[in-house]
N, C-alpha and C positions, 0 to 999 in steps of 0.2 A: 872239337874245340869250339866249335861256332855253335853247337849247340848249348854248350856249358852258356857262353856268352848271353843268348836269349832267355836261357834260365834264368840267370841273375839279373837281367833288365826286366822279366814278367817280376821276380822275388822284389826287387826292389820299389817297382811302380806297385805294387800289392802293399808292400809295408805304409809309403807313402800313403797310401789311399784309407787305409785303415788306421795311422796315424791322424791323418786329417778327420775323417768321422769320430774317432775319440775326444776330438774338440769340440766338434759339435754340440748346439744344446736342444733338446728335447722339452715337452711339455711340461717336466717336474723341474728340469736341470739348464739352466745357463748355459750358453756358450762364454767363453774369455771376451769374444768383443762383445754378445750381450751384457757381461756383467760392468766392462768398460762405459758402454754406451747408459746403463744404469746409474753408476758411478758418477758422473758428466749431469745427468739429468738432476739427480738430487743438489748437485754444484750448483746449476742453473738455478734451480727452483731456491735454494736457499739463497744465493744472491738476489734472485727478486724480491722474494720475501722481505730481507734485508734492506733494499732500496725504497721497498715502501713505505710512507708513513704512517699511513695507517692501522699497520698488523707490528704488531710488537715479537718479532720472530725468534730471541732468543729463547723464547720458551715454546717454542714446537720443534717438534722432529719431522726431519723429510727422510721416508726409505721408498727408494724406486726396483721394484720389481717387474722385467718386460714391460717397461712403459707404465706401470701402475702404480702410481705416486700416492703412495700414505703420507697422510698428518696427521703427528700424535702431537700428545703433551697439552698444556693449557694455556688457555685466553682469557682477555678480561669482559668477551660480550659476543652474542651470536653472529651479530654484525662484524667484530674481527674476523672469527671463526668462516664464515663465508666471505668476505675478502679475501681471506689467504687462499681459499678453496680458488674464485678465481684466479688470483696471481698465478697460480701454480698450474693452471688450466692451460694458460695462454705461452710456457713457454716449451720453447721445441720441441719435438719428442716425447711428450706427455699426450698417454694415450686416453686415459683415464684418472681422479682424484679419489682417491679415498679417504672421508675424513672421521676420523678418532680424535677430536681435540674435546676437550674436556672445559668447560667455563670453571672458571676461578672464585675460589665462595670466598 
C-alpha cells in the first residue's frame, strides 16, 4: 500500500514537472508570460508614442517579440521616424528597436 502511495507522488510530481516545461518557451517559441510580458511592452511603447508630440503615432505599428520592438507603417519625415525609434528605446523592457517605417510620399 505505501508503495502504490510513492508511485503516485513520484507520477504526479513527474506530470507536474512536464506540465510546467510544456510552458516554457524556447528560442523559436514564447513562453505565456513571454508573450504576456510582449503584450504589455507594445502597450507601453504605443502609449509613449502617443504622448508624444512630435511622432504622429496612429500610423505605425508596434509588435514586440522577446523584447524586440518593431515599427511598421508610415511617417511624414526621418526625423519622426527616429523620434519614435527613440521613444520606443527608452521604455521598460525594450531590449532592442527595429525599424520598418516607411516615409509618406
Amino acid at each position: 500500500m505505501k508503495t502504490m502511495s510513492v508511485l503516485q507522488t513520484w507520477a504526479t510530481a513527474l506530470s507536474l514537472l512536464l506540465g510546467l516545461a510544456a510552458c516554457a518557451g524556447d528560442a523559436t517559441h514564447r513562453s505565456t508570460g513571454q508573450y504576456v510580458d510582449d503584450k504589455t511592452i507594445s502597450a507601453r511603447v504605443n502609449a509613449a508614442l502617443l504622448e508624444d508630440k512630435d511622432v504622429k503615432s496612429s500610423q505605425i505599428g508596434v509588435t514586440t517579440y522577446n523584447g524586440v520592438v518593431q515599427l511598421s507603417g508610415f511617417v511624414e519625415s526621418p526625423e519622426q521616424a527616429q523620434r519614435a525609434v527613440v521613444v520606443a528605446q527608452k521604455v521598460d523592457g525594450v531590449k532592442s528597436v527595429k525599424d520598418d517605417m516607411h516615409l509618406r510620399q
